[in-house]
C-alpha positions in Angstrom: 72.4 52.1 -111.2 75.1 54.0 -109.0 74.7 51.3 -106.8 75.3 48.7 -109.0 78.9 49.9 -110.3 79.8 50.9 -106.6 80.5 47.0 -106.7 83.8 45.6 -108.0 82.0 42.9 -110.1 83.7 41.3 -113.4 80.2 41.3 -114.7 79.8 44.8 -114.4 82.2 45.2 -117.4 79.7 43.9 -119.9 76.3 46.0 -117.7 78.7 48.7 -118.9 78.7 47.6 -122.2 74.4 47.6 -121.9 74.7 50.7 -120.2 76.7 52.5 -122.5 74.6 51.3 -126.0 72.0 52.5 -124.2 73.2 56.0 -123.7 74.7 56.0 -127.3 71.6 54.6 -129.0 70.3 57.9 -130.3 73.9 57.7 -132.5 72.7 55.4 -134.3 69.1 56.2 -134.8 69.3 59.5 -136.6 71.2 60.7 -139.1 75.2 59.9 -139.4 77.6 62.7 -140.6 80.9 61.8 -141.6 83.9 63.2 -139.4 85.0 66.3 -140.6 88.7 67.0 -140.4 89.8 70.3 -139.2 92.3 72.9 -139.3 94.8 71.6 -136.4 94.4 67.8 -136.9 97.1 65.6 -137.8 97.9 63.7 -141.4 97.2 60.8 -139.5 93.8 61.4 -138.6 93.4 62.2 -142.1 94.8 59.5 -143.2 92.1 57.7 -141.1 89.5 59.4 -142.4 91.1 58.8 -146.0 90.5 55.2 -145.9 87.7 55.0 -143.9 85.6 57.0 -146.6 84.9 54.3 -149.0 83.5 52.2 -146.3 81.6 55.1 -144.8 80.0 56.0 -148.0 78.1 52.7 -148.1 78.1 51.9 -143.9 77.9 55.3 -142.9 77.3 53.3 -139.0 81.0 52.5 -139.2 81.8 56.0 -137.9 79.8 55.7 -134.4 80.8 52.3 -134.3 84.3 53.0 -133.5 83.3 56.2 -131.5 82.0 53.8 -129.3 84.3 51.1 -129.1 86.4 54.0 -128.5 84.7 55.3 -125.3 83.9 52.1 -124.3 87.8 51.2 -124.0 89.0 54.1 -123.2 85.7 54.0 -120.0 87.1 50.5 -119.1 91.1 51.9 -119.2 90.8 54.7 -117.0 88.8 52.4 -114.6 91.1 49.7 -114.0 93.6 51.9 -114.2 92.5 54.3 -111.2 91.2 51.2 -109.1 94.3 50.1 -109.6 96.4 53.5 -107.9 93.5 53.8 -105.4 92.2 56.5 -106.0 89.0 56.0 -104.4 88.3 53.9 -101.1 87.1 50.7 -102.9 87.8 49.5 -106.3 84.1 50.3 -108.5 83.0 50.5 -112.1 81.5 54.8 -111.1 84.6 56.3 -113.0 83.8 54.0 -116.3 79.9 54.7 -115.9 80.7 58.4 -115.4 82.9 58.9 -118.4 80.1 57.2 -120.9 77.8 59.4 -119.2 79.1 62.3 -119.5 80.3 61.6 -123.1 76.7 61.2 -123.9 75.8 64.8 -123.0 77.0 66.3 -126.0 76.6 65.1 -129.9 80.0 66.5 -130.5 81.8 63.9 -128.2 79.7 61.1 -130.0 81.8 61.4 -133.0 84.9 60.1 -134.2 87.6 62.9 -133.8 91.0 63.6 -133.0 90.9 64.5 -129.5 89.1 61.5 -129.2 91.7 59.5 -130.2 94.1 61.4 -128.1 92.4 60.2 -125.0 93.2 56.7 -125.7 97.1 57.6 -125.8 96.9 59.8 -122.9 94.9 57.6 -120.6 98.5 55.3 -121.1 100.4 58.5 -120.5 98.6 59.2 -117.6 99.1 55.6 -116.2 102.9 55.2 -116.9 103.4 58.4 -115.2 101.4 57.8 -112.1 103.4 54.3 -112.1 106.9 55.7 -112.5 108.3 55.0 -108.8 107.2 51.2 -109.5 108.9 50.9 -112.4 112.4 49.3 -113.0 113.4 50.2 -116.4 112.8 54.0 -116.0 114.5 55.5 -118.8 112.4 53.2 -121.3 108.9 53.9 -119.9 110.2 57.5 -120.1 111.1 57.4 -123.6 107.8 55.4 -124.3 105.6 58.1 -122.7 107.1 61.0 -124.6 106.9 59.0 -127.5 103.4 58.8 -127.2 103.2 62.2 -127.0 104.4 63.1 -130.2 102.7 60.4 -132.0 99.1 61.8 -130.2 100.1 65.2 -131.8 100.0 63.1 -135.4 96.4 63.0 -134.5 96.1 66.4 -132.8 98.2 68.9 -133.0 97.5 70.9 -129.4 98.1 67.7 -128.2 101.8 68.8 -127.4 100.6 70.7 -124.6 100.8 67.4 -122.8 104.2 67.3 -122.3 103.4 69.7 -119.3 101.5 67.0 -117.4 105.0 64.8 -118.2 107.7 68.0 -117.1 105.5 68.6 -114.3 104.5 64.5 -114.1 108.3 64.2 -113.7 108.9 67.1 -111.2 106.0 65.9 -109.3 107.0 61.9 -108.6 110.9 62.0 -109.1 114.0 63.0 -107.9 115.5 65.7 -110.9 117.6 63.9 -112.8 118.9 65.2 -116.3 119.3 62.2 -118.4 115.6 61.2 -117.7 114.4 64.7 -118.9 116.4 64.1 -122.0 115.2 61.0 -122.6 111.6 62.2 -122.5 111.9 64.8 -124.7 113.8 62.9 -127.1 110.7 60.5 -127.0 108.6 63.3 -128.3 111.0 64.4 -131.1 111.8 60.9 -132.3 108.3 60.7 -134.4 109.2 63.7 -136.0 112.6 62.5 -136.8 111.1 59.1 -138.5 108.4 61.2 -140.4 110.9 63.8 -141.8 112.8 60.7 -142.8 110.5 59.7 -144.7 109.5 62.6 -146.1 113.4 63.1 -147.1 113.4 59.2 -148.9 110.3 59.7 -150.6 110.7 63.6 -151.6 107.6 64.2 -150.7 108.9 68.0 -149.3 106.4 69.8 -151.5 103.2 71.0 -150.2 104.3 69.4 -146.8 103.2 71.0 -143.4 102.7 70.5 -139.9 99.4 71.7 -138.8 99.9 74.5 -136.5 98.1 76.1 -133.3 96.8 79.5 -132.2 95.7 81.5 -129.0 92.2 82.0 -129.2 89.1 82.1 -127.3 86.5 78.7 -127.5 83.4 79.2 -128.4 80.9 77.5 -126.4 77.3 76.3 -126.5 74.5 79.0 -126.6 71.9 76.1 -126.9 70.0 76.6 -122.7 70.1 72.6 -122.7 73.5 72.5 -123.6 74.6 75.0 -120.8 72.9 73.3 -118.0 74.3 70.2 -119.1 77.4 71.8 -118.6 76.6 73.3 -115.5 75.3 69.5 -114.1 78.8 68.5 -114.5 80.7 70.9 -113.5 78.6 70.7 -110.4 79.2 66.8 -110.0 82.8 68.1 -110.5 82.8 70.3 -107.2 80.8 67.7 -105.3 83.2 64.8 -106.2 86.7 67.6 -105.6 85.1 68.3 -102.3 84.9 64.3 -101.3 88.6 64.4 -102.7 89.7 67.1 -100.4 87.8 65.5 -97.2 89.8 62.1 -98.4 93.2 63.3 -99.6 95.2 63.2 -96.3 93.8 59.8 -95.5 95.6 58.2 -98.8 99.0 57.0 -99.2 101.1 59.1 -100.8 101.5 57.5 -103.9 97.8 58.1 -104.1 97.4 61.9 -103.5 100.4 61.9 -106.4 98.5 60.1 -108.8 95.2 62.6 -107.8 97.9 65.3 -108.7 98.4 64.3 -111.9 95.0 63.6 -112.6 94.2 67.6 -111.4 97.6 68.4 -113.9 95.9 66.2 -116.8 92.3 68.4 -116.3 94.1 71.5 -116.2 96.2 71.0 -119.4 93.1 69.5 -121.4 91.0 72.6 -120.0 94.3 74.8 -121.7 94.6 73.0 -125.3 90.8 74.4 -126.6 92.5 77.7 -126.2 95.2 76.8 -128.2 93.2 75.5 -130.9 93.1 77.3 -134.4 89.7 75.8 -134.9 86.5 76.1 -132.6 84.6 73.3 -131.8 83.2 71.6 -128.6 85.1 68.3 -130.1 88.3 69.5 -128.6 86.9 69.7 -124.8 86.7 65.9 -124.4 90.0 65.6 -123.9 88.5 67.2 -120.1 86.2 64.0 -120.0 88.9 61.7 -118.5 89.9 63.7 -115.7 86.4 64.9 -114.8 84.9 61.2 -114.9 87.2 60.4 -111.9 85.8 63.6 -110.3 82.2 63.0 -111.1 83.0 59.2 -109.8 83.8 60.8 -106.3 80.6 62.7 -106.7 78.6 59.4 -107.1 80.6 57.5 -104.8 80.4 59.1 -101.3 78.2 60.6 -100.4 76.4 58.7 -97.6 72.8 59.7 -98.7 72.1 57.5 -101.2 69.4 59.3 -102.9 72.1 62.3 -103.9 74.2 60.0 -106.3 71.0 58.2 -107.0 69.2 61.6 -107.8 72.4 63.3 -109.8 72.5 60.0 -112.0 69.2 59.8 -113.3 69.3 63.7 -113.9 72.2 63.7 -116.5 70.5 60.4 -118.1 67.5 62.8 -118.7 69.5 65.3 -119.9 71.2 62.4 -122.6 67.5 61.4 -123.8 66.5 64.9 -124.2 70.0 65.7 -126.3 69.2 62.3 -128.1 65.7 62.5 -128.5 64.1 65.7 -128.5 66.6 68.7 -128.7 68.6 67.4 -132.3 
C-alpha cells in the first residue's frame, strides 16, 4: 500500500477515498453518539450542532459522514499542499494516507468536533504562511490569515494559540515590518468586532460570553491498546524527523522554512490541550496534521522496503482491533 501512494498518480486521490472508508468503516457499523459540545468550544460549533440535531435525531450517520468528508479534505489539503512546497523529495499521496491512518487510531478523532474543524482552517493558515515570500499582495493574505484565526477560535476557543505559529510564521519568513504585524493582528480582532456588533444591534448582551481557557494538565488514555497506539506513532514520528534531519540541508531554503513552520504548527497544537478547560483526547488532533507529514517521511525513505511496508500494516492492525474488537 506504501508503495502505491509513493506514486504521484491522479488516481490515487479516489484509492484514498477506498482506503480511507475502509479505515473508517467501523464508524459506521456500531453505535453513533451525537457530538457533544464542551466547555471551551465556540457558539459556532454549537450552532452547528444546533441545527444539525433534527437531522441527527432521525440520520444519526450524518455525524460521521461529515467527520469523514472532513478528514478526507483536510488528507487531500495538506497533501497537495506539501507536495506543492517540497517537502519531501518526490511529490506522493504518504502524507494523505498517513493522516487517515492515524486518524483512525483513536474513536475520539472519528467524531465531529471542534478541533476538527479547526484543522481545516489551519491547514490554509499553514499554507498562506509557508507561501508568504511568493505572494504579491502581502498585507491582504496577512489580514486573511489572522482572520482565519479568530474565526477558528468561533469554533475553538484554544485555538488562539495559533497566532504563535503566525508571530513566529512572520518572524521566521519576513523581513520585520510593523504595518504587516498590525495588519495580522487586526485580522484576528476583526471577527470579534463584527460579532460584538451584532450583539450591540440585536441586544443580545445578556447571558452573553466568550468561552474561556485554562492551564491544566491532559488526561490521557489508560486503555494498554490505546498507549501503544500512541507509542506506534510517536515512533513513526522519530523515524520520519530523523529522515528530515538527514534531508534538511539538501532542500532549498524555502523548503527547510516551510518544515519550520510545520515543527512550529506541532508544537503549538501539542500546547493548546494544556490550555484547555475541558479534558478530552478530541483536542489532540489538531497534532495529526503536523505529525502526518512526519509519519509520511517515516514511510517514504527508508530504502528497506519492508520497514514502511511492516510499520503500515502494523497501525492498520491496531485500527481493526480499536474498530473491531477493543469498543
Amino acid at each position: 500500500m506504501t508503495g502505491t501512494f509513493k506514486a504521484n498518480n491522479p488516481y490515487n486521490t479516489f484509492l484514498l477515498l477506498v482506503y480511507g472508508i475502509l479505515l473508517k468503516l467501523p464508524v459506521f457499523i456500531h453505535h453513533i453518539d451525537k457530538p457533544v459540545p464542551q466547555q471551551t468550544d465556540g457558539f459556532l460549533f454549537n450552532q452547528l450542532l444546533l441545527q444539525l440535531n433534527s437531522i441527527g435525531t432521525s440520520l444519526p450517520a450524518i455525524y460521521p459522514l461529515i467527520t469523514f468528508l472532513l478528514l478526507y479534505t483536510q488528507a487531500i489539503s495538506f497533501n497537495q499542499l506539501a507536495n506543492g512546497q517540497r517537502l519531501m523529495q518526490k511529490p506522493n499521496y504518504l502524507t494523505a494516507m498517513a493522516y487517515l491512518l492515524i486518524t483512525s487510531l483513536f474513536s475520539e478523532w472519528n467524531v465531529l468536533s471542534a478541533p476538527l474543524i479547526v484543522n481545516t482552517l489551519m491547514i490554509w493558515v499553514w499554507a498562506r504562511m509557508s507561501s508568504l515570500n511568493n505572494t504579491r499582495n502581502v498585507s491582504a493574505t496577512l489580514f486573511n490569515i489572522g482572520f482565519a484565526i479568530g474565526i477558528a477560535t468561533f469554533f475553538y476557543f484554544p485555538s488562539i494559540a495559533f497566532a504563535i505559529l503566525m508571530i513566529v510564521g512572520l518572524i521566521v519568513t519576513r523581513p520585520f515590518q510593523l504595518t504587516e504585524w498590525l495588519l495580522s493582528l487586526l485580522g484576528i480582532v476583526t471577527p470579534y468586532y463584527f460579532l460584538l456588533a451584532y450583539i450591540f444591534l440585536t441586544d443580545k448582551w445578556k447571558g452573553f460570553q466568550l468561552p474561556g481557557f485554562s492551564l491544566s494538565l491532559p488526561h490521557f488514555y489508560e486503555s494498554k491498546w490505546a498507549l501503544a497506539a500512541i507509542i506506534i506513532v510517536l515512533f513513526a514520528s522519530i523515524v520520519g524527523l530523523i529522515f528530515i534531519r538527514q534531508n534538511f540541508l539538501r532542500q532549498l531554503v524555502q523548503t527547510r522554512k516551510s518544515w519550520n513552520l510545520v515543527f512550529l504548527y506541532c508544537f503549538v497544537a501539542v500546547f493548546i490541550p494544556f490550555i484547555n478547560a475541558a479534558h478530552s483526547f478530541q483536542y489532540w488532533i489538531l497534532c495529526a496534521v503536523p505529525v502526518s507529514a512526519f509519519v509520511g517521511c517515516a514511510f517514504l525513505y527508508p530504502q528497506n522496503k519492508w520497514f514502511p511496508q511492516l510499520l503500515h500494516w502494523l497501525m492498520v492492525a491496531f485500527v481493526l482491533a480499536f474498530g473491531y474488537f477493543v469498543r
